[in-house]
HTML snippet that shows the backbone in 3Dmol.js (N, CA, C, O; Angstrom):
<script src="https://3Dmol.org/build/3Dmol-min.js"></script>
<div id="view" style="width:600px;height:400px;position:relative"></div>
<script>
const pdb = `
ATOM      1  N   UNK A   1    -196.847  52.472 -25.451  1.00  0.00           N
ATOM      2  CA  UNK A   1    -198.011  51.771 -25.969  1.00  0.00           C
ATOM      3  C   UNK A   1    -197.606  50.851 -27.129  1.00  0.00           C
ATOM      4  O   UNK A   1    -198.178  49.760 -27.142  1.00  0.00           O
ATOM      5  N   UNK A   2    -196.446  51.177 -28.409  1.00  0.00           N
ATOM      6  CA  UNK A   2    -196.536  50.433 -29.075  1.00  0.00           C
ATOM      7  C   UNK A   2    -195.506  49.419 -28.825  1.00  0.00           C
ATOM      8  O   UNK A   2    -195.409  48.435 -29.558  1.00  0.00           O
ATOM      9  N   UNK A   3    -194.786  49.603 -27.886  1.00  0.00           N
ATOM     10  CA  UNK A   3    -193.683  48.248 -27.110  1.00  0.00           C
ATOM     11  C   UNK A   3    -194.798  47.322 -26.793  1.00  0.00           C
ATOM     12  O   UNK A   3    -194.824  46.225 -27.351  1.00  0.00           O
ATOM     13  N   UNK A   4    -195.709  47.656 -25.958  1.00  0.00           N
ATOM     14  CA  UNK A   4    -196.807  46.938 -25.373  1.00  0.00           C
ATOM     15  C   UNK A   4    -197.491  46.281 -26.971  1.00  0.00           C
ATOM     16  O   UNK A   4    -197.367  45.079 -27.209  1.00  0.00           O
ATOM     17  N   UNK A   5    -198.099  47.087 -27.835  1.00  0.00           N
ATOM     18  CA  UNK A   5    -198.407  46.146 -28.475  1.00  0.00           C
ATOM     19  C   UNK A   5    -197.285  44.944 -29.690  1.00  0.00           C
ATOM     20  O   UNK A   5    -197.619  43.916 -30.279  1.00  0.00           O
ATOM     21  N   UNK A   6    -196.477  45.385 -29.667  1.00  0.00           N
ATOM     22  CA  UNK A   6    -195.278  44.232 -29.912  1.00  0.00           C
ATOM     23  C   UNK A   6    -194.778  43.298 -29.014  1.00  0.00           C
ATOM     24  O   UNK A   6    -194.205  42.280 -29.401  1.00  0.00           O
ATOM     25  N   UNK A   7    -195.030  43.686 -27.334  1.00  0.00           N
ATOM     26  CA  UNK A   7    -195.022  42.451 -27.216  1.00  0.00           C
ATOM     27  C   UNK A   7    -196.246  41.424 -26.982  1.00  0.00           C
ATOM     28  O   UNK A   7    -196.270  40.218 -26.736  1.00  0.00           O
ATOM     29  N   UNK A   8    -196.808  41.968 -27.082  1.00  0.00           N
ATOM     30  CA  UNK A   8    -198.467  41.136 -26.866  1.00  0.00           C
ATOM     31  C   UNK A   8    -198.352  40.306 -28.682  1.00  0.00           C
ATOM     32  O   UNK A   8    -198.779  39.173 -28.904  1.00  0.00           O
ATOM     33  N   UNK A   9    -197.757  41.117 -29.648  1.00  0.00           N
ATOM     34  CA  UNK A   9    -198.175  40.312 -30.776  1.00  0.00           C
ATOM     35  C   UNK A   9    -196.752  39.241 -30.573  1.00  0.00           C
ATOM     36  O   UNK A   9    -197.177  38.234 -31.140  1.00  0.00           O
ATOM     37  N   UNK A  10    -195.678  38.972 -30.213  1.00  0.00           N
ATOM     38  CA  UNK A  10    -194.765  38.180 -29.742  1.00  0.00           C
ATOM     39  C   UNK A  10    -195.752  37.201 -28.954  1.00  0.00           C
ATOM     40  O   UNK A  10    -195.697  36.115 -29.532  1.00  0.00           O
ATOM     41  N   UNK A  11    -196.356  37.158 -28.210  1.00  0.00           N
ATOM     42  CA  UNK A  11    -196.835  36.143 -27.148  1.00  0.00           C
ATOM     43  C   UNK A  11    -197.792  35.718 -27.987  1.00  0.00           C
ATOM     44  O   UNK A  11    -197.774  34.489 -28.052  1.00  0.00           O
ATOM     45  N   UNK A  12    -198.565  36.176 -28.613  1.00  0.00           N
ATOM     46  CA  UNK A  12    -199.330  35.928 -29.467  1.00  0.00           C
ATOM     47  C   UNK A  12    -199.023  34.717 -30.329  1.00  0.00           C
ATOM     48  O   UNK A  12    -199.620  33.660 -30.534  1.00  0.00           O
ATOM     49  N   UNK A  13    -197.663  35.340 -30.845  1.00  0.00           N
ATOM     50  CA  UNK A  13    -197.234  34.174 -31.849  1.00  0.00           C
ATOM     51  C   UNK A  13    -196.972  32.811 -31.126  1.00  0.00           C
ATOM     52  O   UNK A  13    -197.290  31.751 -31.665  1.00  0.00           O
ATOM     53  N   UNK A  14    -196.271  32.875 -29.652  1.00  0.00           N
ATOM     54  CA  UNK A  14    -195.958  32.025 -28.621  1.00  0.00           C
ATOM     55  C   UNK A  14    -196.755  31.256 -28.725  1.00  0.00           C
ATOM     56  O   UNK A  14    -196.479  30.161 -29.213  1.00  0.00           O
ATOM     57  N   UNK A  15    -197.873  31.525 -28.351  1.00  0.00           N
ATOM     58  CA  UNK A  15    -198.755  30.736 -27.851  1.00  0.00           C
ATOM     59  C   UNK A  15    -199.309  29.783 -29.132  1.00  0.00           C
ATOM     60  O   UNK A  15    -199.639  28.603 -29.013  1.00  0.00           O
ATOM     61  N   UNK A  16    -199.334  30.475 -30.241  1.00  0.00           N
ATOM     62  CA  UNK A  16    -199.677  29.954 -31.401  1.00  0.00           C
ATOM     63  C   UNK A  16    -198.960  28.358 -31.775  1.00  0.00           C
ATOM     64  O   UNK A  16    -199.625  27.365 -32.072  1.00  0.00           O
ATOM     65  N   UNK A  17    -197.577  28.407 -31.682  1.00  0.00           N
ATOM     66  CA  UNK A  17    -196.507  27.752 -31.918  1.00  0.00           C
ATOM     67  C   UNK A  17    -196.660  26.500 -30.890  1.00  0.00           C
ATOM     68  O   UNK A  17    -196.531  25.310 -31.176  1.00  0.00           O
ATOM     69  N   UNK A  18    -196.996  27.121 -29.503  1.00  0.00           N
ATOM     70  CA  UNK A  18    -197.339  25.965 -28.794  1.00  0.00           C
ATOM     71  C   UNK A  18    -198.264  24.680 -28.517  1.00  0.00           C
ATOM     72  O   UNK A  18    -198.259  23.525 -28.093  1.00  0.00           O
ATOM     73  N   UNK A  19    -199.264  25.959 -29.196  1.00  0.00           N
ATOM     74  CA  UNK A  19    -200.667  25.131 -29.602  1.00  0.00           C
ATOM     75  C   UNK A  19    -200.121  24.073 -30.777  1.00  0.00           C
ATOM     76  O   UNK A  19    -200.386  22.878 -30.652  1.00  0.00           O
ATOM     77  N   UNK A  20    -199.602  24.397 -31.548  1.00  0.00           N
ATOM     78  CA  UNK A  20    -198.953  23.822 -32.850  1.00  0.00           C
ATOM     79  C   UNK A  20    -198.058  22.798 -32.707  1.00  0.00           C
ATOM     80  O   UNK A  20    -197.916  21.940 -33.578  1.00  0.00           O
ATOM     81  N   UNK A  21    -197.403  22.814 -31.615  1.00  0.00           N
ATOM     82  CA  UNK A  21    -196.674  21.930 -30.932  1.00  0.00           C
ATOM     83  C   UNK A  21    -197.192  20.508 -30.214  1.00  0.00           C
ATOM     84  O   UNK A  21    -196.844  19.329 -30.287  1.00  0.00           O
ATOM     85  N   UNK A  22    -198.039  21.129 -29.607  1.00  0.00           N
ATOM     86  CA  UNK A  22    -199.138  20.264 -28.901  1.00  0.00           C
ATOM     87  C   UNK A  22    -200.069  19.472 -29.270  1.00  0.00           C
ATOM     88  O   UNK A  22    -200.697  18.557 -28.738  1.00  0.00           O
ATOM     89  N   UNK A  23    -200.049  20.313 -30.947  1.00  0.00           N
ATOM     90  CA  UNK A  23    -201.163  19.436 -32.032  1.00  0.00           C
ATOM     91  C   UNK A  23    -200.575  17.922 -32.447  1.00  0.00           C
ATOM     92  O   UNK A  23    -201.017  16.773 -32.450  1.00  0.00           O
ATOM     93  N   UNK A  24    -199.333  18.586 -32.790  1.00  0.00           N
ATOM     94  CA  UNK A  24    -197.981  17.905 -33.497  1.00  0.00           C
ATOM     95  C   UNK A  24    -198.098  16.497 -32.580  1.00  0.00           C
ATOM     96  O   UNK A  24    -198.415  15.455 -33.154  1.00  0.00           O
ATOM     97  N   UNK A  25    -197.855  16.505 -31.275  1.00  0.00           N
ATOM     98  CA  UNK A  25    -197.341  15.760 -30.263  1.00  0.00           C
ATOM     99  C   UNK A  25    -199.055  14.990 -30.233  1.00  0.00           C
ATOM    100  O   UNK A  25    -199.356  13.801 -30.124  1.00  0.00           O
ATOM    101  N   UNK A  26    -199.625  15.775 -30.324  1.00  0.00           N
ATOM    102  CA  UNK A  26    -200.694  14.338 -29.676  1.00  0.00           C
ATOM    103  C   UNK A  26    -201.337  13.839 -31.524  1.00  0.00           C
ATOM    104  O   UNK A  26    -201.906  12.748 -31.580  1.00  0.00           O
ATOM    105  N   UNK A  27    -201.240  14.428 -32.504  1.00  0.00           N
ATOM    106  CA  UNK A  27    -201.018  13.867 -33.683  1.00  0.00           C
ATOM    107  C   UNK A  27    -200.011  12.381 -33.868  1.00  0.00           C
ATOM    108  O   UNK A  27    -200.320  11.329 -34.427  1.00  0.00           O
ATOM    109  N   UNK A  28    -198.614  12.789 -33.119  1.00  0.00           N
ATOM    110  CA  UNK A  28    -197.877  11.573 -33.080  1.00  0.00           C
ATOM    111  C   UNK A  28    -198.235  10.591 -32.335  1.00  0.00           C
ATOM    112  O   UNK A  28    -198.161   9.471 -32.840  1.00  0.00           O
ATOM    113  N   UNK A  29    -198.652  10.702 -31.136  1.00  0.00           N
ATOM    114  CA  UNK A  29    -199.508   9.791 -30.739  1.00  0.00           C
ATOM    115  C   UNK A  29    -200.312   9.061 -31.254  1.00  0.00           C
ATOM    116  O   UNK A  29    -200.113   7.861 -31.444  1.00  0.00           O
ATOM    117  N   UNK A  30    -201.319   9.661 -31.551  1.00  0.00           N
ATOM    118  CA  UNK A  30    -202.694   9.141 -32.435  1.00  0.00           C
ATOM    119  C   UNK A  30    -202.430   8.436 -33.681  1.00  0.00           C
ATOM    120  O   UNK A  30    -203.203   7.682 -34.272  1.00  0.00           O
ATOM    121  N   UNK A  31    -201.040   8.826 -34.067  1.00  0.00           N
ATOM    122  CA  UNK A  31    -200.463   7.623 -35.776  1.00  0.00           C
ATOM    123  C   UNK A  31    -199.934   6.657 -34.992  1.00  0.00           C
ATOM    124  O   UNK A  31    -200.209   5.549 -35.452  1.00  0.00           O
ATOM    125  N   UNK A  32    -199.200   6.604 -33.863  1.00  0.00           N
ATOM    126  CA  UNK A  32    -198.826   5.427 -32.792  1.00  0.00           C
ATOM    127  C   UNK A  32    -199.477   4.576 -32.568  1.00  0.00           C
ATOM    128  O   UNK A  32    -199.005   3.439 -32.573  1.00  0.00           O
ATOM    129  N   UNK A  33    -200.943   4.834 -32.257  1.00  0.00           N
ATOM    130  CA  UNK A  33    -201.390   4.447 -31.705  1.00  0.00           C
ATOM    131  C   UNK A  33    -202.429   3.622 -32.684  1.00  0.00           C
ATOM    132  O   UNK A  33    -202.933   2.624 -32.169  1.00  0.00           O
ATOM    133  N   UNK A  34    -202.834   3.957 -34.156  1.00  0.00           N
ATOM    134  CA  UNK A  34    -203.793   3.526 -34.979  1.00  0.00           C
ATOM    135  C   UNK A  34    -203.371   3.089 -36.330  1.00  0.00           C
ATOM    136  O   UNK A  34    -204.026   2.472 -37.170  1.00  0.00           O
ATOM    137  N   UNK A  35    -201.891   3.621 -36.391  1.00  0.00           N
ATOM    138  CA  UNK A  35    -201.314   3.357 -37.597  1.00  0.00           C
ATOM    139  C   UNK A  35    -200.508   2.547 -37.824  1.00  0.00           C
ATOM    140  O   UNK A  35    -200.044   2.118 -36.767  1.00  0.00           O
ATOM    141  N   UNK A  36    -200.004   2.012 -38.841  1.00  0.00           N
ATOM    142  CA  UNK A  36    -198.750   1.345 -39.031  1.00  0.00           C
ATOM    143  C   UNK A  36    -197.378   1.969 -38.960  1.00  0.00           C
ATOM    144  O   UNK A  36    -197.161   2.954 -39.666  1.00  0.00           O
ATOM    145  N   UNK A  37    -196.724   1.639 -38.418  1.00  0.00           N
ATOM    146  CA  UNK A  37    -194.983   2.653 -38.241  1.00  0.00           C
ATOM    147  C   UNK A  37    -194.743   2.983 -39.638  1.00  0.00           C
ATOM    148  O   UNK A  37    -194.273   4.119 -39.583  1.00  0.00           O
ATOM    149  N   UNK A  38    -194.795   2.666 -40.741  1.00  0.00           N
ATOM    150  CA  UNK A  38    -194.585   3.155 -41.985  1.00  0.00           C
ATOM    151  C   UNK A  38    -194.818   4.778 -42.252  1.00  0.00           C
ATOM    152  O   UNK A  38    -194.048   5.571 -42.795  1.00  0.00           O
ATOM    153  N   UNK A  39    -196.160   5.012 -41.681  1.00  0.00           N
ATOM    154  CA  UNK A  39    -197.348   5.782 -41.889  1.00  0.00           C
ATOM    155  C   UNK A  39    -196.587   6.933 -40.638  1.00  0.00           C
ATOM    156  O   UNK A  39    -196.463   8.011 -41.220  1.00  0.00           O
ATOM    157  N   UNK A  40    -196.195   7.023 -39.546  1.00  0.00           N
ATOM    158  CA  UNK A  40    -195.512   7.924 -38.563  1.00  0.00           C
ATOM    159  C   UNK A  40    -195.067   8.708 -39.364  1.00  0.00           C
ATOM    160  O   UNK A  40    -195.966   9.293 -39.969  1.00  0.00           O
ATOM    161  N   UNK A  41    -193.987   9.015 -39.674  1.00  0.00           N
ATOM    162  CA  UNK A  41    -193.136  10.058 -40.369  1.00  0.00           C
ATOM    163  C   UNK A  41    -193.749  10.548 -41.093  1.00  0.00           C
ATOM    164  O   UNK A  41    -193.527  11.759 -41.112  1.00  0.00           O
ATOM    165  N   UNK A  42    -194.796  10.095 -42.066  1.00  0.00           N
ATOM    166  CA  UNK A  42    -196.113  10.501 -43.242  1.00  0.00           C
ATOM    167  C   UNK A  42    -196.445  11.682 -42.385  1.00  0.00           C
ATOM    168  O   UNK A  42    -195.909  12.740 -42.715  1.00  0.00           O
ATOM    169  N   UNK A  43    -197.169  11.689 -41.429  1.00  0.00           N
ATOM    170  CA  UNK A  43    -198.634  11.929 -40.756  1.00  0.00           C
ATOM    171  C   UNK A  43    -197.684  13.285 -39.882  1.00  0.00           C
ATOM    172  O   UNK A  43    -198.089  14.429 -40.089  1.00  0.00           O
ATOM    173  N   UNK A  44    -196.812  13.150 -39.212  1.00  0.00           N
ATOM    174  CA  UNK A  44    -195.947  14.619 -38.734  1.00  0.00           C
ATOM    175  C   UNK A  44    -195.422  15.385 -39.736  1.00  0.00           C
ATOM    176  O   UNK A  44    -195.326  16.610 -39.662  1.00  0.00           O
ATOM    177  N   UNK A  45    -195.089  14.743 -40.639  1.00  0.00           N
ATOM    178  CA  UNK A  45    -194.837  15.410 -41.956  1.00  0.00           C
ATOM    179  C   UNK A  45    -195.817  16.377 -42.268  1.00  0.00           C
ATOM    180  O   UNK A  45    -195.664  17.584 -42.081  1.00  0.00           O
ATOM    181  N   UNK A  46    -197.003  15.754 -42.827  1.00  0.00           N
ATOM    182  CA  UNK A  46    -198.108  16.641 -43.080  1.00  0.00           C
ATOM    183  C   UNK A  46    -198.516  17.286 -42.402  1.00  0.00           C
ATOM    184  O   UNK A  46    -198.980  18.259 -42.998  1.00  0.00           O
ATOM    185  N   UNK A  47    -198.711  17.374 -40.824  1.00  0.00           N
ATOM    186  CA  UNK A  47    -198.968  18.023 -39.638  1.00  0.00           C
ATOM    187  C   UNK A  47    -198.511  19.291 -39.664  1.00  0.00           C
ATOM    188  O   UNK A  47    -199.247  20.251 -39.434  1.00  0.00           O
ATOM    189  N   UNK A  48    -196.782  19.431 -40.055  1.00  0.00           N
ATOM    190  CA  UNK A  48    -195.933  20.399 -39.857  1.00  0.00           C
ATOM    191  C   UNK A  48    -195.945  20.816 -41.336  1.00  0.00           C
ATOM    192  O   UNK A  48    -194.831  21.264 -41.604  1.00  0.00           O
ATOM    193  N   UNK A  49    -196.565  20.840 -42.146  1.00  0.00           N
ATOM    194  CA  UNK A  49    -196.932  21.580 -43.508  1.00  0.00           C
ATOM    195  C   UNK A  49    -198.025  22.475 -43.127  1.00  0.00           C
ATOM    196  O   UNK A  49    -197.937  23.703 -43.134  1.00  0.00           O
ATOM    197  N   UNK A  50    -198.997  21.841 -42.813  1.00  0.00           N
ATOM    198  CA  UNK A  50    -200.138  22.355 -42.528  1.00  0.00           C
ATOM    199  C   UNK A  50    -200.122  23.386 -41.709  1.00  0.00           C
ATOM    200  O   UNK A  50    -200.522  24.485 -42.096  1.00  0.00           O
ATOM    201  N   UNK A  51    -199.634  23.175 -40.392  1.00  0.00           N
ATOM    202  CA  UNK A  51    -199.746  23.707 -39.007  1.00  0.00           C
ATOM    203  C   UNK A  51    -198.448  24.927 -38.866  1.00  0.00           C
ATOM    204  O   UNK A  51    -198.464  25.853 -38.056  1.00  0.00           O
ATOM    205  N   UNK A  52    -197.265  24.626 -39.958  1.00  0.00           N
ATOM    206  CA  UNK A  52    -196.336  25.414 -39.820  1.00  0.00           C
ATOM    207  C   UNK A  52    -196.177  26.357 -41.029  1.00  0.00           C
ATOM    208  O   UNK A  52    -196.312  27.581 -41.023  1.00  0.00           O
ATOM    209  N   UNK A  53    -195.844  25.507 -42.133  1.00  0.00           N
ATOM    210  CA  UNK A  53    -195.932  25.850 -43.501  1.00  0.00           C
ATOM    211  C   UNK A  53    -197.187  26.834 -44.157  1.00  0.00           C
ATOM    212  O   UNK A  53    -196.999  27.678 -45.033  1.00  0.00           O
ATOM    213  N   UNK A  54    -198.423  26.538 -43.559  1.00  0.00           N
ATOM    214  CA  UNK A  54    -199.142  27.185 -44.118  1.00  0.00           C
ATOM    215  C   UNK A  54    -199.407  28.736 -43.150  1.00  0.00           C
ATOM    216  O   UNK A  54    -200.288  29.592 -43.235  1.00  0.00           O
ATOM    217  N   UNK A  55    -198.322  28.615 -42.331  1.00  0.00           N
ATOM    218  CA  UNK A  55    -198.190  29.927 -41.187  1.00  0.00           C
ATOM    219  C   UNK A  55    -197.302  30.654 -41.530  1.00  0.00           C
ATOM    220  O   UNK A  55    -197.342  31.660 -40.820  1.00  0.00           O
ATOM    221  N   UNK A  56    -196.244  30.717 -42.474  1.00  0.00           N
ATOM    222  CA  UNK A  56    -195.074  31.109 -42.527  1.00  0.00           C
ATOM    223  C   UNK A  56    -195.788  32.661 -43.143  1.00  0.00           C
ATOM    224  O   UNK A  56    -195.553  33.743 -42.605  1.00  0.00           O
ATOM    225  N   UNK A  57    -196.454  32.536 -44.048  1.00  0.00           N
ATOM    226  CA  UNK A  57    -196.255  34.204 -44.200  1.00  0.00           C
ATOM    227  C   UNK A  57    -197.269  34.709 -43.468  1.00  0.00           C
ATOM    228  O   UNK A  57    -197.600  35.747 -44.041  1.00  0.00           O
ATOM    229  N   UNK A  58    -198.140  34.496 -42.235  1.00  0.00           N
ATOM    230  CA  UNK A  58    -198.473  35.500 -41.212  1.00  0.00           C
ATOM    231  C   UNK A  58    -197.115  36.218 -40.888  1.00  0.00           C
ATOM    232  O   UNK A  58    -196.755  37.388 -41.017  1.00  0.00           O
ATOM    233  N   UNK A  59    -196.387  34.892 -40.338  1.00  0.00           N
ATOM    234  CA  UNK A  59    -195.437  35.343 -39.499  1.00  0.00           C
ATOM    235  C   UNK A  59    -194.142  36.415 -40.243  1.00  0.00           C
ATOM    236  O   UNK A  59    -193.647  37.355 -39.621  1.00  0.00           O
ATOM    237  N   UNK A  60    -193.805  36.092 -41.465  1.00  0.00           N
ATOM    238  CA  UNK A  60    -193.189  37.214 -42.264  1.00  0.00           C
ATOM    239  C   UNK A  60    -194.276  38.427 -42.092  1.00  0.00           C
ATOM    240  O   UNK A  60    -193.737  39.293 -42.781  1.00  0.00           O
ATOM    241  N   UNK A  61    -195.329  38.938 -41.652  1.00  0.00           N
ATOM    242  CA  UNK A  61    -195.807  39.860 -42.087  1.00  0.00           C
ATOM    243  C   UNK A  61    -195.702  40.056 -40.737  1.00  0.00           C
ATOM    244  O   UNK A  61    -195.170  41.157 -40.592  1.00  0.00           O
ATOM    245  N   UNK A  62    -195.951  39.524 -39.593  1.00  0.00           N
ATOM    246  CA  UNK A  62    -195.713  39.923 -38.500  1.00  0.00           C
ATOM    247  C   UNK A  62    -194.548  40.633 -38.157  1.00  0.00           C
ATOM    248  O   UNK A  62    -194.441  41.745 -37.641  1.00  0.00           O
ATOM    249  N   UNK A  63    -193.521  39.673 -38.590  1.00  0.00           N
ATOM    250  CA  UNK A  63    -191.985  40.290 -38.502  1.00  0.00           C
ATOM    251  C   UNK A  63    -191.378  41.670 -38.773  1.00  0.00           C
ATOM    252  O   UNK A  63    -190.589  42.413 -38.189  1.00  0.00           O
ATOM    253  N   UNK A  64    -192.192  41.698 -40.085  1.00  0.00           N
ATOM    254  CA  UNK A  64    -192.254  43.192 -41.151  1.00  0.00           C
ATOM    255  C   UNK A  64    -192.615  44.139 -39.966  1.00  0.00           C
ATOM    256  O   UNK A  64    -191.827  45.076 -39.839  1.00  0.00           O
ATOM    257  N   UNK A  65    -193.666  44.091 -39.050  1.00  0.00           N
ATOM    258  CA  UNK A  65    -194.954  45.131 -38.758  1.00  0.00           C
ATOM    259  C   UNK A  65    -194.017  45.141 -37.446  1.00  0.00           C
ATOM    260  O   UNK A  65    -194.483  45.965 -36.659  1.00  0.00           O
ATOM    261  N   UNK A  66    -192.891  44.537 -36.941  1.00  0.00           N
ATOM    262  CA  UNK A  66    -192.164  44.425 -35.731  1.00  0.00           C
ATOM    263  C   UNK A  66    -191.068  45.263 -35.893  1.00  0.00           C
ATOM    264  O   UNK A  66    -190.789  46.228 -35.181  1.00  0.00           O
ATOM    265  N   UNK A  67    -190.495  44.877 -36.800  1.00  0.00           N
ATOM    266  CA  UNK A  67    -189.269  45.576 -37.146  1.00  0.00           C
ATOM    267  C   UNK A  67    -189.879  47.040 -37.978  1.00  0.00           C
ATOM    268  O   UNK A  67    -189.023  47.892 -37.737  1.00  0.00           O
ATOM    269  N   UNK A  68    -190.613  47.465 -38.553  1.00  0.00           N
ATOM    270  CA  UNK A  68    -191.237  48.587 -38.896  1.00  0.00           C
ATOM    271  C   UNK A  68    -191.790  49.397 -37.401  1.00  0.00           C
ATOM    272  O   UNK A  68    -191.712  50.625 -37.425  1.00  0.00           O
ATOM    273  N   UNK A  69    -192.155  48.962 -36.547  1.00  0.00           N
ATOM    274  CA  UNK A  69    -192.737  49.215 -35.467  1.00  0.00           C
ATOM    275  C   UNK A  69    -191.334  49.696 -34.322  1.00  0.00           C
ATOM    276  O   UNK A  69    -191.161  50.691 -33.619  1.00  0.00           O
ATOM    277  N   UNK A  70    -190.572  48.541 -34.550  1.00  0.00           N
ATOM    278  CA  UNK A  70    -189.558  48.694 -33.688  1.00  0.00           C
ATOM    279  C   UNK A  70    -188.916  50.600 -34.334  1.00  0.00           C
ATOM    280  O   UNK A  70    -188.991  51.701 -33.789  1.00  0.00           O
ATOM    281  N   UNK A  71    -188.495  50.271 -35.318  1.00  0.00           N
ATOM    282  CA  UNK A  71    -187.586  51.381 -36.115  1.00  0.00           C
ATOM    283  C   UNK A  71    -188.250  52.690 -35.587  1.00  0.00           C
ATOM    284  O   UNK A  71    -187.576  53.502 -34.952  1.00  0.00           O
ATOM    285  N   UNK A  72    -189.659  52.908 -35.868  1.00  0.00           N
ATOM    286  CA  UNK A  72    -190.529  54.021 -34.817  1.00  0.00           C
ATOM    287  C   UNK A  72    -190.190  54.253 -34.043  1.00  0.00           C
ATOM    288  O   UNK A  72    -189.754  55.357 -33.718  1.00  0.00           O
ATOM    289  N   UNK A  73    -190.291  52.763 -33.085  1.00  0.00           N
ATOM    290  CA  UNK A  73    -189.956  53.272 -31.641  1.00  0.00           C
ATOM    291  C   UNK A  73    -188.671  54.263 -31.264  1.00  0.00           C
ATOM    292  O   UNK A  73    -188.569  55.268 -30.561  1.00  0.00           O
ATOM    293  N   UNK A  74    -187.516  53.305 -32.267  1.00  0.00           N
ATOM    294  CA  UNK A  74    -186.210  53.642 -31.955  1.00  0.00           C
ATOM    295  C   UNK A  74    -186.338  55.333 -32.178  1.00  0.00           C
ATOM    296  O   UNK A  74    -185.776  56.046 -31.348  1.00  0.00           O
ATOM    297  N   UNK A  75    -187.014  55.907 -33.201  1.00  0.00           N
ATOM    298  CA  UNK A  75    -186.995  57.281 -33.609  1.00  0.00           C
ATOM    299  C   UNK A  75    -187.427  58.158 -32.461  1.00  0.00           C
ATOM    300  O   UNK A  75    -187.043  59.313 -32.275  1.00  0.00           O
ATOM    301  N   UNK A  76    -188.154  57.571 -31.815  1.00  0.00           N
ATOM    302  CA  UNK A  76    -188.918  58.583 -30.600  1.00  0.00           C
ATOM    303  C   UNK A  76    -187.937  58.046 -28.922  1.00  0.00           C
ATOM    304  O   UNK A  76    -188.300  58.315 -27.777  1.00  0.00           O
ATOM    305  N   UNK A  77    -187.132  57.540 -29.185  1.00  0.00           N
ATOM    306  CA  UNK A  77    -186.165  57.475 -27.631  1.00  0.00           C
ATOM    307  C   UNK A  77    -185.058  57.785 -27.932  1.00  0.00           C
ATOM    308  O   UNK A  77    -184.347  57.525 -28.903  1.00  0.00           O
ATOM    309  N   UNK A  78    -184.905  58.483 -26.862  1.00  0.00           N
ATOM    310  CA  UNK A  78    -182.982  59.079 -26.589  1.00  0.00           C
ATOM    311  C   UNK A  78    -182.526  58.126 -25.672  1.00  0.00           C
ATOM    312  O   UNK A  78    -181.366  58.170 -25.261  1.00  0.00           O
TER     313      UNK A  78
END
`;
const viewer = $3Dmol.createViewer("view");
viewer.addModel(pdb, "pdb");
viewer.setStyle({}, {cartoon: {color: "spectrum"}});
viewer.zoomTo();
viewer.render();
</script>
């Protein structure tokens, strides 16, 4: 049960990242497409602060609750 829920919180994060990815990518577009080329590198910049940067300590706490989780597991298999 708790393999199962580590990996569901893994896909979890997956999917997160992709969404984030996807934001990223049609963000670059949309400065392509309305902005001045100056302004590109600006606008993914801030994207990936926001969208990544302001994710970083879920994901440290996730990590924690994985590797704490894992170490359990390891205690209860031969």
């Amino acid at each position: 049960m708790k393999k199962m829920l580590i990996i569901l919180s893994v896909i979890d994060s997956l999917c997160k990242f992709q969404k984030v990815d996807a934001r990223i990518q049609d963000e670059d577009l949309r400065s392509r497409k309305f902005l001045h080329p100056v302004s590109y590198s600006r606008v993914i910049r801030e994207c990936e602060a926001r969208l990544v940067e302001d994710y970083i300590p879920y994901l440290q706490g996730e990590c924690r609750q994985m590797v704490k989780d894992e170490k359990i597991i390891g205690m209860f298999m031969c």
